[in-house]
C-alpha positions as CSV (number, residue, x, y, z in Angstrom):
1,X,33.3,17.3,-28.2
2,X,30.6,15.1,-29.8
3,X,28.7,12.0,-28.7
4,X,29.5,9.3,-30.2
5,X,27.3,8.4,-33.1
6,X,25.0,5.6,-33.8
7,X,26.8,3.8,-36.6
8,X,30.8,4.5,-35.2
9,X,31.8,0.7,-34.7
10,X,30.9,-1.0,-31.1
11,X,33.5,-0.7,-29.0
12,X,33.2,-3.2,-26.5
13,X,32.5,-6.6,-27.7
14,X,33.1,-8.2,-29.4
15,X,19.0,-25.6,-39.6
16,X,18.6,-21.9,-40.1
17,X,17.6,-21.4,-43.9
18,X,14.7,-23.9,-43.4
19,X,13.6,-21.5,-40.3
20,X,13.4,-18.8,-42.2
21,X,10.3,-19.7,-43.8
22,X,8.8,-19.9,-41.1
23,X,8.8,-15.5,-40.7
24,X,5.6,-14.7,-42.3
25,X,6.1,-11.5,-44.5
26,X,4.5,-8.6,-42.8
27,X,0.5,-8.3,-43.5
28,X,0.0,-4.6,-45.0
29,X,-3.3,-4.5,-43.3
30,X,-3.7,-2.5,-39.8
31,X,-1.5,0.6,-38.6
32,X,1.4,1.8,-41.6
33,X,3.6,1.7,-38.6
34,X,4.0,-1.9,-37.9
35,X,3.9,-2.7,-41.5
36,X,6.6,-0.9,-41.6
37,X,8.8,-1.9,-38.7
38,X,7.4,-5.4,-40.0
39,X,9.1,-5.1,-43.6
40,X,12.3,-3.6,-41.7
41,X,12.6,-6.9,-39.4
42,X,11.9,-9.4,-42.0
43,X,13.9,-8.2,-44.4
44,X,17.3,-8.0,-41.9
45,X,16.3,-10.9,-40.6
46,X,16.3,-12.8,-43.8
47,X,19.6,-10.9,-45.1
48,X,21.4,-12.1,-42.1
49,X,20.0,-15.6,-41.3
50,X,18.9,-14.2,-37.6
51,X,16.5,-17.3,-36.2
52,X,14.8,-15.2,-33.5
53,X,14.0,-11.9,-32.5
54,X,12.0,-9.5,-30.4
55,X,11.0,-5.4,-30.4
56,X,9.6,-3.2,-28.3
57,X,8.8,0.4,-28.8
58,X,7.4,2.9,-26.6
59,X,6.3,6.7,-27.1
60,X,4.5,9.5,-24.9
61,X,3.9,7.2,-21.9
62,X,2.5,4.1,-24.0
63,X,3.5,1.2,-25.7
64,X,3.8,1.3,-29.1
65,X,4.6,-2.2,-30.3
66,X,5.8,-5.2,-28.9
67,X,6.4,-8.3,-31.5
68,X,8.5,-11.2,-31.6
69,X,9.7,-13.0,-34.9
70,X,11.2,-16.1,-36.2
71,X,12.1,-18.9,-33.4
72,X,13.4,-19.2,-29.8
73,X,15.4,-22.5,-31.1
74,X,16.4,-23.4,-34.8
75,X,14.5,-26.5,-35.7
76,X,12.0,-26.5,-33.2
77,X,8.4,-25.0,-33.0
78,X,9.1,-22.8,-30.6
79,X,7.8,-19.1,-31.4
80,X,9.4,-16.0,-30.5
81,X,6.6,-13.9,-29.3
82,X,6.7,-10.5,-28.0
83,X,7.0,-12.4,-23.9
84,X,9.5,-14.4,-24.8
85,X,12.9,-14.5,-22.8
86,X,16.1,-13.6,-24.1
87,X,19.8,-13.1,-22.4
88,X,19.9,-9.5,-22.5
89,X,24.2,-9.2,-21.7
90,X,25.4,-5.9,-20.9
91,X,21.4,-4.0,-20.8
92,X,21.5,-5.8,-17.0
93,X,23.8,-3.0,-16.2
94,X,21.7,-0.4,-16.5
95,X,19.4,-2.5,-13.6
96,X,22.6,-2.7,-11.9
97,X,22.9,0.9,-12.3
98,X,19.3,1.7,-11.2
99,X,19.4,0.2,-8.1
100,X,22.6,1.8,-7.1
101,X,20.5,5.0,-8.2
102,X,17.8,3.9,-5.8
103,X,20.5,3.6,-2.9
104,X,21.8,6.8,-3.5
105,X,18.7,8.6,-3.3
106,X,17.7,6.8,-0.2
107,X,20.8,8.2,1.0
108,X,22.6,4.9,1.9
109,X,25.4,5.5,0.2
110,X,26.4,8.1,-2.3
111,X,28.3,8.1,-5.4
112,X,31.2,9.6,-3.5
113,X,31.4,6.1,-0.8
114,X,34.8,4.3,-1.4
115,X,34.6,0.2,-2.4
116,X,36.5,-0.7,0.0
117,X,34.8,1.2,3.2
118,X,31.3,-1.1,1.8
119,X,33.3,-3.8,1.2
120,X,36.0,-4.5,4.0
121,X,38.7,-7.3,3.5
122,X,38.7,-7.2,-0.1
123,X,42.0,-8.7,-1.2
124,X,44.2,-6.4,-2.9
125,X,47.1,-6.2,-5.3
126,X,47.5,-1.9,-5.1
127,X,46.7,0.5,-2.5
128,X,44.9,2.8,-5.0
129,X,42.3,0.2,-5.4
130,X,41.3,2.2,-2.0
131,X,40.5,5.5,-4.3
132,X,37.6,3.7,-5.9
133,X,34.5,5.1,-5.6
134,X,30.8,3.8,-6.8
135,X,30.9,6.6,-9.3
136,X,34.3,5.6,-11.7
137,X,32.7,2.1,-10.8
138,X,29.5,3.4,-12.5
139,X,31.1,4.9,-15.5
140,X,34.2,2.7,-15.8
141,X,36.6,4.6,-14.7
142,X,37.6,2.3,-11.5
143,X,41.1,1.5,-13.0
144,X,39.9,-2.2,-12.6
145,X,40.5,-4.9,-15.7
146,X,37.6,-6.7,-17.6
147,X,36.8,-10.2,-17.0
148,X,38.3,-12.5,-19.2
149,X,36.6,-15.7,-18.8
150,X,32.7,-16.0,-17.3
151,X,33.2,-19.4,-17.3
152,X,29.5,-20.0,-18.1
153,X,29.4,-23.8,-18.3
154,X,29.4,-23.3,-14.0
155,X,25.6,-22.5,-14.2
156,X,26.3,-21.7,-10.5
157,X,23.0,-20.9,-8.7
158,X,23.7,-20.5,-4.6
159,X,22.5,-17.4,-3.0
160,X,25.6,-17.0,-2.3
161,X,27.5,-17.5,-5.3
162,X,28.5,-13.3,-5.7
163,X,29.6,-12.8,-2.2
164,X,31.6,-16.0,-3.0
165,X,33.2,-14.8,-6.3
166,X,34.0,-11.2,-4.6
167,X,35.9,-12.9,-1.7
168,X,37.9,-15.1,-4.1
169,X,39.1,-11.9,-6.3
170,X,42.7,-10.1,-5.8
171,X,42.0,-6.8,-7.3
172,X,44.6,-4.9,-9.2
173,X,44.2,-2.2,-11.3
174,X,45.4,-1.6,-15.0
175,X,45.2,2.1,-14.1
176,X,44.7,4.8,-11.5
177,X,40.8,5.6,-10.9
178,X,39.5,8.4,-12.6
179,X,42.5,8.8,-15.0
180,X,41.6,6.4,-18.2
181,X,38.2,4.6,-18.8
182,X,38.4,1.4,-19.2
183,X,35.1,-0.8,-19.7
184,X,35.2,-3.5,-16.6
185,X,32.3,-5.9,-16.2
186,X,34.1,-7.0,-12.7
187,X,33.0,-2.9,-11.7
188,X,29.5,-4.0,-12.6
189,X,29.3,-7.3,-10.6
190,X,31.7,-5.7,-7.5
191,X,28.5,-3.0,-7.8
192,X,25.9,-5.7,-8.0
193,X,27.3,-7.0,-4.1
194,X,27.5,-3.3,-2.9
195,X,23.8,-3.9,-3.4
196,X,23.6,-6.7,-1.4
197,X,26.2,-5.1,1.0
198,X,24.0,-2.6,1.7
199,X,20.6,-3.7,1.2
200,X,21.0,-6.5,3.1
201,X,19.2,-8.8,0.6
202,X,20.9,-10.5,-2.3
203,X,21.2,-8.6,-5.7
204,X,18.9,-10.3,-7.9
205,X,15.9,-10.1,-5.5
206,X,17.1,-6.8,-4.8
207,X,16.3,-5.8,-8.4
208,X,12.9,-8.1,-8.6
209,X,11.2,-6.0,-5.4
210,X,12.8,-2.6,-6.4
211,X,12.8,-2.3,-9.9
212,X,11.5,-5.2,-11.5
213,X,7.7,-5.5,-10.2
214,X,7.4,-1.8,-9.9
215,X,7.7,-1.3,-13.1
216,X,5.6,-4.2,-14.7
217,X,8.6,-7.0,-15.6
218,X,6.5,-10.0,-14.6
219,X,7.7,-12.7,-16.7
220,X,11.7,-10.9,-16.6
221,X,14.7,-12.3,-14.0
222,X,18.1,-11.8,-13.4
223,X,18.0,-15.7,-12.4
224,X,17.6,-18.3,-14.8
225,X,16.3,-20.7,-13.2
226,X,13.4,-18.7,-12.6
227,X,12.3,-18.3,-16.3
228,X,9.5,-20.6,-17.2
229,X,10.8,-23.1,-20.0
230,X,7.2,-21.5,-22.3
231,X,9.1,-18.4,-22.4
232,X,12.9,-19.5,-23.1
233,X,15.1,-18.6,-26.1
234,X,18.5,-20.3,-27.3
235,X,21.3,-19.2,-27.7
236,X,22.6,-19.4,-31.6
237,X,26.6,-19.0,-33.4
238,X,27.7,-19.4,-36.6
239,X,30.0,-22.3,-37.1
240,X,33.6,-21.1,-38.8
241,X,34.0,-24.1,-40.6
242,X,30.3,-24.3,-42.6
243,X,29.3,-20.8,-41.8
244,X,25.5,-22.0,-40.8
245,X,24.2,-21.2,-37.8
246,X,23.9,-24.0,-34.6
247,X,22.4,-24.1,-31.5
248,X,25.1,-23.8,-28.4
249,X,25.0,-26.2,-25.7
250,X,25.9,-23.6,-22.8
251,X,23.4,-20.7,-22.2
252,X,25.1,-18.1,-21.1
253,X,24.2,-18.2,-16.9
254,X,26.3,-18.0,-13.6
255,X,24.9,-16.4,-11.4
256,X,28.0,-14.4,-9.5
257,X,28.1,-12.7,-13.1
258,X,24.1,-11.6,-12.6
259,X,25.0,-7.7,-12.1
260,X,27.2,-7.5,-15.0
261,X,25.5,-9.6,-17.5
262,X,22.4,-11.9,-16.5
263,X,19.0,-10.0,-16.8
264,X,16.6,-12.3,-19.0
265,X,13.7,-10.1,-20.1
266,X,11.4,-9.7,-22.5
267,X,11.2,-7.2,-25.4
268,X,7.6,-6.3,-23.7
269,X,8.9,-6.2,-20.5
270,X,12.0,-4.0,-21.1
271,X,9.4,-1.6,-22.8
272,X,7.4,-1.1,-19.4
273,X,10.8,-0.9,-18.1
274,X,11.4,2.4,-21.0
275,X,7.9,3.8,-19.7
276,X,8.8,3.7,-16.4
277,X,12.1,5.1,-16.4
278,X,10.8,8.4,-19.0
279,X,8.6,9.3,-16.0
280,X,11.3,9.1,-14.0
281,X,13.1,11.2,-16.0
282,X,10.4,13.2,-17.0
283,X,11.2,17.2,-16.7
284,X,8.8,17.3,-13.7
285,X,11.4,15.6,-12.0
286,X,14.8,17.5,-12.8
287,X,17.0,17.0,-9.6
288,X,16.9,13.3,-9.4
289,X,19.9,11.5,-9.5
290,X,18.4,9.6,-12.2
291,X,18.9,12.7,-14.7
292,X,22.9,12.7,-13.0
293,X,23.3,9.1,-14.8
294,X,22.4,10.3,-18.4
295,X,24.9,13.2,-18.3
296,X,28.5,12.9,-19.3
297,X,30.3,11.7,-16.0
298,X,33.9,11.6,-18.0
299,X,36.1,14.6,-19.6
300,X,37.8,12.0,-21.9
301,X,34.6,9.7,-22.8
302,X,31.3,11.7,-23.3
303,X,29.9,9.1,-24.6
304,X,29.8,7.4,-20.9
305,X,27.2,8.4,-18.3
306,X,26.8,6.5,-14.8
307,X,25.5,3.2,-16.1
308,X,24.5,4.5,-19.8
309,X,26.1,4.6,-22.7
310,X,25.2,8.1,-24.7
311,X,25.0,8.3,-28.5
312,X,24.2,11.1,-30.8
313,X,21.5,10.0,-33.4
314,X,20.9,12.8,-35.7
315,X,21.5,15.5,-33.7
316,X,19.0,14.2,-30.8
317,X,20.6,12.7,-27.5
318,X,20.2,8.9,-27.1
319,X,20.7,6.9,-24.2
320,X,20.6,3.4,-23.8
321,X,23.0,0.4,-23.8
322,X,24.2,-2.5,-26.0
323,X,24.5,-6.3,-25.0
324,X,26.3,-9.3,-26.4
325,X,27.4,-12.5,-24.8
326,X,27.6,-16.0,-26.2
327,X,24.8,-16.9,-28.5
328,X,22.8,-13.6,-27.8
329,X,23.2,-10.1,-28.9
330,X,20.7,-6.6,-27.9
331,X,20.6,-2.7,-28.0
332,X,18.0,-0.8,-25.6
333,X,17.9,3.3,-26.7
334,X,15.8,6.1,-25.6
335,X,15.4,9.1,-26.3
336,X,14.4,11.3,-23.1
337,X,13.6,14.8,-24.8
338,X,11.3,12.7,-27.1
339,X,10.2,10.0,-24.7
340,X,10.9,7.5,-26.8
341,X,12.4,4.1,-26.8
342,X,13.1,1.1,-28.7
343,X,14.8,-2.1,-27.5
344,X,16.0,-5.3,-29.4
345,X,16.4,-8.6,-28.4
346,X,18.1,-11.4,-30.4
347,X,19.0,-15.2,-30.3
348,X,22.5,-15.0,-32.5
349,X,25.4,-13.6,-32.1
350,X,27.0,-13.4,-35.4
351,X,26.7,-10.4,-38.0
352,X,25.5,-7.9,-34.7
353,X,25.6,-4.7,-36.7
354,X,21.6,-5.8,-37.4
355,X,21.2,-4.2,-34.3
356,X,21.9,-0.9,-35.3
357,X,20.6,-0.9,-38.7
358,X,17.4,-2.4,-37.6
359,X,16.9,-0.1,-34.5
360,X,18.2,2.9,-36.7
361,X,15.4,2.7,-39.6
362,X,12.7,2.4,-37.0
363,X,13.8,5.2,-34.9
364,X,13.7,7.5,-37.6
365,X,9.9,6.6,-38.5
366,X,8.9,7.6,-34.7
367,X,10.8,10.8,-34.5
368,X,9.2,11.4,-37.5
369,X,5.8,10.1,-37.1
Protein backbone atom coordinates (compact mmCIF):
# COMPACT_ATOMS: atom_id res chain seq x y z
CA UNK A 1 0.00 0.00 0.00
CA UNK A 2 1.20 3.57 -0.66
CA UNK A 3 1.54 6.68 1.49
CA UNK A 4 -0.56 9.02 0.74
CA UNK A 5 0.84 11.66 -1.61
CA UNK A 6 1.55 15.26 -1.21
CA UNK A 7 -0.95 16.74 -3.58
CA UNK A 8 -4.13 13.95 -2.93
CA UNK A 9 -6.85 16.48 -1.43
CA UNK A 10 -6.67 17.23 2.58
CA UNK A 11 -8.78 15.22 4.21
CA UNK A 12 -9.56 16.71 7.33
CA UNK A 13 -10.58 20.24 7.21
CA UNK A 14 -11.94 21.76 5.98
CA UNK A 15 -8.10 45.84 2.51
CA UNK A 16 -6.11 43.07 1.04
CA UNK A 17 -5.13 44.27 -2.57
CA UNK A 18 -3.66 47.53 -1.14
CA UNK A 19 -1.54 45.11 1.32
CA UNK A 20 -0.16 43.52 -1.29
CA UNK A 21 2.16 46.13 -2.21
CA UNK A 22 3.45 46.17 0.60
CA UNK A 23 5.57 42.41 -0.27
CA UNK A 24 8.69 43.74 -1.61
CA UNK A 25 9.66 41.46 -4.74
CA UNK A 26 12.53 39.32 -3.73
CA UNK A 27 16.10 41.10 -4.04
CA UNK A 28 18.30 38.62 -6.46
CA UNK A 29 21.32 39.63 -4.52
CA UNK A 30 22.71 37.08 -1.69
CA UNK A 31 22.31 33.14 -1.60
CA UNK A 32 20.18 31.67 -5.14
CA UNK A 33 18.38 29.81 -2.48
CA UNK A 34 16.28 32.46 -0.84
CA UNK A 35 15.89 34.20 -4.02
CA UNK A 36 14.34 31.48 -4.93
CA UNK A 37 12.10 30.51 -2.14
CA UNK A 38 11.57 34.42 -2.29
CA UNK A 39 10.07 34.44 -5.97
CA UNK A 40 8.12 31.14 -4.89
CA UNK A 41 6.36 33.10 -1.79
CA UNK A 42 5.70 36.29 -3.49
CA UNK A 43 4.42 35.04 -6.36
CA UNK A 44 1.58 32.56 -4.41
CA UNK A 45 1.14 35.03 -2.21
CA UNK A 46 0.06 37.63 -4.77
CA UNK A 47 -1.93 34.86 -6.88
CA UNK A 48 -3.97 34.19 -3.84
CA UNK A 49 -4.37 37.49 -2.00
CA UNK A 50 -2.57 35.76 1.29
CA UNK A 51 -1.90 39.06 3.75
CA UNK A 52 0.66 37.30 5.91
CA UNK A 53 2.96 34.59 6.03
CA UNK A 54 5.93 32.90 7.60
CA UNK A 55 8.83 29.96 6.58
CA UNK A 56 11.11 28.12 8.11
CA UNK A 57 13.56 25.59 6.67
CA UNK A 58 16.05 23.48 8.25
CA UNK A 59 18.80 21.06 6.89
CA UNK A 60 21.78 18.87 8.36
CA UNK A 61 21.36 20.15 11.89
CA UNK A 62 21.03 24.08 10.91
CA UNK A 63 18.68 26.51 10.03
CA UNK A 64 18.36 27.26 6.64
CA UNK A 65 15.99 30.19 6.41
CA UNK A 66 13.51 31.72 8.48
CA UNK A 67 11.41 34.83 6.77
CA UNK A 68 8.22 36.34 7.29
CA UNK A 69 6.16 38.21 4.51
CA UNK A 70 3.32 40.46 3.99
CA UNK A 71 1.28 41.60 7.34
CA UNK A 72 0.15 40.19 10.66
CA UNK A 73 -3.18 42.41 10.17
CA UNK A 74 -4.61 43.85 6.77
CA UNK A 75 -4.42 47.53 7.00
CA UNK A 76 -2.21 47.97 9.62
CA UNK A 77 1.76 48.25 9.79
CA UNK A 78 2.27 45.45 11.34
CA UNK A 79 5.15 43.14 9.75
CA UNK A 80 5.19 39.59 9.58
CA UNK A 81 8.77 38.73 10.44
CA UNK A 82 10.26 35.48 10.75
CA UNK A 83 9.26 35.69 15.08
CA UNK A 84 6.11 36.55 14.53
CA UNK A 85 3.09 34.45 16.17
CA UNK A 86 0.71 32.61 14.28
CA UNK A 87 -2.24 30.03 15.37
CA UNK A 88 -0.64 26.95 14.32
CA UNK A 89 -4.29 24.46 14.47
CA UNK A 90 -3.69 20.90 14.25
CA UNK A 91 0.68 21.08 14.19
CA UNK A 92 -0.04 21.46 18.30
CA UNK A 93 -0.75 17.83 18.10
CA UNK A 94 2.30 16.73 17.31
CA UNK A 95 3.45 18.65 20.90
CA UNK A 96 0.63 16.86 22.25
CA UNK A 97 2.01 13.81 20.83
CA UNK A 98 5.58 14.46 22.02
CA UNK A 99 4.91 14.77 25.40
CA UNK A 100 2.96 11.69 25.53
CA UNK A 101 6.25 10.29 23.88
CA UNK A 102 8.19 11.79 26.78
CA UNK A 103 5.81 9.90 29.28
CA UNK A 104 6.12 6.82 27.72
CA UNK A 105 9.75 6.69 27.76
CA UNK A 106 9.83 7.75 31.30
CA UNK A 107 7.84 4.71 31.72
CA UNK A 108 4.70 6.45 33.35
CA UNK A 109 2.47 5.10 31.17
CA UNK A 110 2.71 3.28 27.98
CA UNK A 111 0.89 3.28 24.81
CA UNK A 112 -0.87 0.15 25.89
CA UNK A 113 -2.57 2.15 29.40
CA UNK A 114 -6.42 2.30 29.02
CA UNK A 115 -8.20 6.06 29.16
CA UNK A 116 -10.24 5.24 31.52
CA UNK A 117 -7.72 3.56 34.27
CA UNK A 118 -5.80 7.47 33.91
CA UNK A 119 -8.78 8.97 33.93
CA UNK A 120 -11.42 7.51 36.50
CA UNK A 121 -15.11 8.69 36.51
CA UNK A 122 -15.23 9.71 33.07
CA UNK A 123 -18.82 9.75 32.08
CA UNK A 124 -19.79 7.33 29.52
CA UNK A 125 -22.31 6.52 26.87
CA UNK A 126 -20.62 2.68 25.81
CA UNK A 127 -18.73 0.28 27.71
CA UNK A 128 -16.14 -0.08 24.90
CA UNK A 129 -15.15 3.39 25.57
CA UNK A 130 -13.13 1.26 28.32
CA UNK A 131 -11.00 -0.51 25.33
CA UNK A 132 -9.31 2.78 24.63
CA UNK A 133 -5.92 2.99 24.79
CA UNK A 134 -3.35 6.16 24.45
CA UNK A 135 -2.24 4.49 21.25
CA UNK A 136 -5.76 4.41 18.88
CA UNK A 137 -6.00 7.86 20.85
CA UNK A 138 -2.64 8.78 19.21
CA UNK A 139 -3.41 7.67 15.76
CA UNK A 140 -7.16 8.13 15.76
CA UNK A 141 -8.40 5.07 16.02
CA UNK A 142 -10.22 5.65 19.68
CA UNK A 143 -13.70 5.16 18.04
CA UNK A 144 -14.48 8.69 19.57
CA UNK A 145 -16.32 11.57 17.27
CA UNK A 146 -14.66 14.96 16.30
CA UNK A 147 -15.66 18.03 17.93
CA UNK A 148 -18.11 19.96 16.27
CA UNK A 149 -18.15 23.30 17.74
CA UNK A 150 -14.82 24.94 19.76
CA UNK A 151 -16.82 27.52 20.58
CA UNK A 152 -13.90 30.02 20.37
CA UNK A 153 -15.65 33.24 21.30
CA UNK A 154 -15.17 31.61 25.22
CA UNK A 155 -11.51 32.68 25.22
CA UNK A 156 -11.61 30.64 28.48
CA UNK A 157 -8.25 30.98 30.34
CA UNK A 158 -8.45 29.12 34.06
CA UNK A 159 -5.85 26.59 34.79
CA UNK A 160 -8.40 24.65 35.04
CA UNK A 161 -10.42 25.01 32.09
CA UNK A 162 -9.33 21.24 30.44
CA UNK A 163 -9.96 19.21 33.57
CA UNK A 164 -13.24 21.16 33.49
CA UNK A 165 -14.22 20.42 29.78
CA UNK A 166 -13.14 16.58 30.36
CA UNK A 167 -15.53 16.26 33.43
CA UNK A 168 -18.45 17.85 31.47
CA UNK A 169 -18.08 15.29 28.43
CA UNK A 170 -20.32 11.95 27.99
CA UNK A 171 -18.23 10.03 25.69
CA UNK A 172 -19.67 7.75 23.08
CA UNK A 173 -18.12 6.29 20.35
CA UNK A 174 -19.06 6.28 16.57
CA UNK A 175 -17.10 3.06 16.43
CA UNK A 176 -15.28 0.26 18.15
CA UNK A 177 -11.47 1.26 19.00
CA UNK A 178 -9.07 0.00 16.73
CA UNK A 179 -11.59 -0.99 13.95
CA UNK A 180 -12.09 2.38 11.66
CA UNK A 181 -9.94 5.60 11.93
CA UNK A 182 -11.72 8.31 12.43
CA UNK A 183 -9.82 11.81 12.94
CA UNK A 184 -11.01 13.11 16.65
CA UNK A 185 -9.56 16.32 18.00
CA UNK A 186 -11.56 15.43 21.46
CA UNK A 187 -8.66 12.18 21.42
CA UNK A 188 -6.10 14.96 21.22
CA UNK A 189 -7.41 17.21 24.02
CA UNK A 190 -8.66 13.85 26.33
CA UNK A 191 -4.57 13.17 25.58
CA UNK A 192 -3.55 16.66 26.46
CA UNK A 193 -5.26 15.95 30.34
CA UNK A 194 -3.63 12.47 30.51
CA UNK A 195 -0.67 14.87 30.53
CA UNK A 196 -1.68 16.65 33.21
CA UNK A 197 -3.22 13.43 34.85
CA UNK A 198 -0.01 12.10 35.00
CA UNK A 199 2.42 14.79 35.26
CA UNK A 200 0.82 16.42 37.78
CA UNK A 201 1.25 19.87 36.19
CA UNK A 202 -1.24 21.38 33.73
CA UNK A 203 -0.70 20.66 29.94
CA UNK A 204 0.43 23.79 28.52
CA UNK A 205 3.26 24.32 31.09
CA UNK A 206 3.81 20.74 30.76
CA UNK A 207 4.82 21.38 27.12
CA UNK A 208 6.70 24.86 27.86
CA UNK A 209 9.29 22.98 30.54
CA UNK A 210 9.53 19.68 28.53
CA UNK A 211 9.51 20.52 25.07
CA UNK A 212 9.24 24.01 24.44
CA UNK A 213 12.48 25.64 26.21
CA UNK A 214 14.55 22.54 25.51
CA UNK A 215 14.31 22.91 22.30
CA UNK A 216 14.72 26.83 21.77
CA UNK A 217 10.70 28.04 21.36
CA UNK A 218 11.25 31.25 23.39
CA UNK A 219 8.77 33.51 22.04
CA UNK A 220 6.11 30.17 21.18
CA UNK A 221 2.92 29.16 23.75
CA UNK A 222 0.18 26.98 23.84
CA UNK A 223 -1.53 29.99 25.80
CA UNK A 224 -2.47 33.04 24.32
CA UNK A 225 -2.42 35.21 26.64
CA UNK A 226 1.11 34.73 26.94
CA UNK A 227 2.14 36.00 23.51
CA UNK A 228 3.45 39.40 23.56
CA UNK A 229 1.08 41.79 21.46
CA UNK A 230 4.82 42.78 19.17
CA UNK A 231 4.65 39.32 17.95
CA UNK A 232 0.82 38.68 17.24
CA UNK A 233 -0.83 37.77 13.91
CA UNK A 234 -4.67 38.03 12.90
CA UNK A 235 -6.64 35.88 11.89
CA UNK A 236 -8.11 36.65 8.03
CA UNK A 237 -11.46 34.98 5.84
CA UNK A 238 -12.76 35.76 2.72
CA UNK A 239 -16.18 37.24 2.81
CA UNK A 240 -18.81 35.12 0.54
CA UNK A 241 -20.70 37.92 -0.47
CA UNK A 242 -17.62 40.39 -1.94
CA UNK A 243 -15.01 37.78 -1.98
CA UNK A 244 -12.24 40.15 -0.36
CA UNK A 245 -10.55 39.24 2.47
CA UNK A 246 -11.48 40.77 6.35
CA UNK A 247 -10.10 40.59 9.49
CA UNK A 248 -12.26 38.22 12.08
CA UNK A 249 -13.11 39.48 15.30
CA UNK A 250 -12.59 36.10 17.25
CA UNK A 251 -8.98 34.62 17.37
CA UNK A 252 -9.20 31.32 17.47
CA UNK A 253 -8.32 30.52 21.59
CA UNK A 254 -10.00 28.47 24.43
CA UNK A 255 -7.91 27.10 26.26
CA UNK A 256 -9.61 23.44 27.17
CA UNK A 257 -9.02 23.06 23.28
CA UNK A 258 -4.90 23.84 23.90
CA UNK A 259 -3.88 19.97 23.13
CA UNK A 260 -5.79 19.67 20.15
CA UNK A 261 -5.40 22.97 18.50
CA UNK A 262 -3.77 25.96 20.38
CA UNK A 263 0.09 26.07 19.97
CA UNK A 264 1.06 29.70 18.75
CA UNK A 265 4.61 29.57 17.38
CA UNK A 266 6.68 31.05 15.20
CA UNK A 267 8.01 29.83 11.80
CA UNK A 268 11.66 30.32 13.59
CA UNK A 269 10.63 28.66 16.46
CA UNK A 270 8.94 25.61 14.94
CA UNK A 271 12.33 25.25 12.93
CA UNK A 272 14.41 24.78 16.29
CA UNK A 273 11.60 22.70 17.02
CA UNK A 274 12.53 20.40 13.33
CA UNK A 275 16.33 20.57 14.58
CA UNK A 276 15.59 19.14 17.64
CA UNK A 277 13.38 16.48 16.89
CA UNK A 278 15.92 15.12 13.60
CA UNK A 279 18.47 14.49 16.40
CA UNK A 280 15.99 12.86 18.14
CA UNK A 281 15.36 10.86 15.43
CA UNK A 282 18.68 10.68 14.18
CA UNK A 283 19.83 6.94 13.32
CA UNK A 284 22.17 7.04 16.40
CA UNK A 285 19.10 6.77 18.23
CA UNK A 286 17.02 3.83 16.54
CA UNK A 287 14.95 2.31 19.51
CA UNK A 288 13.27 5.39 20.73
CA UNK A 289 9.76 5.47 20.82
CA UNK A 290 10.13 8.64 18.97
CA UNK A 291 10.97 6.53 15.64
CA UNK A 292 7.62 4.17 16.81
CA UNK A 293 5.46 7.57 16.15
CA UNK A 294 6.68 8.06 12.43
CA UNK A 295 5.84 4.37 11.44
CA UNK A 296 2.49 3.24 10.17
CA UNK A 297 0.46 2.48 13.47
CA UNK A 298 -2.78 1.46 11.24
CA UNK A 299 -3.39 -1.53 8.62
CA UNK A 300 -6.25 0.45 6.93
CA UNK A 301 -4.54 4.18 7.13
CA UNK A 302 -0.73 4.21 6.41
CA UNK A 303 -0.77 7.37 6.10
CA UNK A 304 -1.34 7.75 10.03
CA UNK A 305 1.55 7.35 12.60
CA UNK A 306 1.12 8.05 16.43
CA UNK A 307 0.62 11.82 16.30
CA UNK A 308 1.98 12.28 12.52
CA UNK A 309 0.48 12.36 9.49
CA UNK A 310 2.94 10.41 6.71
CA UNK A 311 3.01 11.40 3.08
CA UNK A 312 5.01 10.13 0.19
CA UNK A 313 6.69 13.08 -1.67
CA UNK A 314 8.47 11.72 -4.59
CA UNK A 315 9.32 8.56 -3.56
CA UNK A 316 11.00 10.02 -0.15
CA UNK A 317 8.97 9.51 3.31
CA UNK A 318 7.62 12.71 4.78
CA UNK A 319 6.37 13.33 7.97
CA UNK A 320 4.81 16.23 9.37
CA UNK A 321 1.28 17.63 9.93
CA UNK A 322 -1.27 20.11 8.49
CA UNK A 323 -3.26 22.89 10.53
CA UNK A 324 -6.31 24.94 9.86
CA UNK A 325 -8.80 26.62 12.12
CA UNK A 326 -10.66 29.85 11.76
CA UNK A 327 -8.66 32.61 10.13
CA UNK A 328 -5.39 30.60 10.09
CA UNK A 329 -4.12 27.81 8.03
CA UNK A 330 -0.24 25.73 8.19
CA UNK A 331 1.70 22.58 7.05
CA UNK A 332 5.01 21.41 9.11
CA UNK A 333 6.99 18.34 6.96
CA UNK A 334 10.17 16.71 7.45
CA UNK A 335 11.94 14.61 5.97
CA UNK A 336 14.00 12.20 8.50
CA UNK A 337 16.30 10.15 6.01
CA UNK A 338 17.26 13.69 4.63
CA UNK A 339 17.02 15.74 7.80
CA UNK A 340 15.09 18.16 6.42
CA UNK A 341 12.19 20.26 7.18
CA UNK A 342 10.10 23.05 6.15
CA UNK A 343 7.12 24.61 8.00
CA UNK A 344 4.53 27.27 6.89
CA UNK A 345 2.64 29.52 8.73
CA UNK A 346 -0.31 31.69 7.44
CA UNK A 347 -2.86 34.37 8.50
CA UNK A 348 -5.97 33.23 6.00
CA UNK A 349 -7.86 30.65 5.64
CA UNK A 350 -9.28 30.69 2.25
CA UNK A 351 -7.73 29.12 -1.00
CA UNK A 352 -5.31 26.59 1.57
CA UNK A 353 -3.97 24.46 -1.17
CA UNK A 354 -0.98 27.44 -1.19
CA UNK A 355 0.24 25.39 1.43
CA UNK A 356 1.13 22.54 -0.52
CA UNK A 357 2.13 24.16 -3.62
CA UNK A 358 4.31 26.59 -1.90
CA UNK A 359 5.92 23.99 0.48
CA UNK A 360 6.13 21.53 -2.58
CA UNK A 361 8.34 23.83 -4.98
CA UNK A 362 10.70 24.51 -2.08
CA UNK A 363 11.14 21.11 -1.05
CA UNK A 364 12.24 20.05 -4.24
CA UNK A 365 15.11 22.82 -4.36
CA UNK A 366 16.64 21.33 -0.91
CA UNK A 367 16.45 17.71 -1.85
CA UNK A 368 18.09 18.80 -4.75
CA UNK A 369 20.43 21.35 -3.63
Amino acid sequence: MKLRTITLPLYFFIQVFASFGQVKDPSPNGHALNYKVDSIIVHTMDKYHIPGLSIGLVKNDSLLYAKGYGVGKLDSNIRVNENSIFHTASISKLFTATAIAQLVEKNAISLQSKLVDIVPGLRIKDEQIRNITIGTLLNHTSGLPDIKNYQWKNHHTSEESLALYVQGLNLKLRSEPYSEYHYSNLGYDLLGYIVEKVSGINFEQYVKENILDPSGMSYSDFRYDKIPDSLRTYPHSKSIITGKPFVRKVYPYTREHAPSSTLNASSKDLSRWMLWFLETVSPKKSNSIYHKMLEPSFDQQIHIGLGFQRYDFLGRLAVGHYGGDKGFRSFLIMFPNENIGLVLLANCDYNEDFRQEIITQIAKLILID
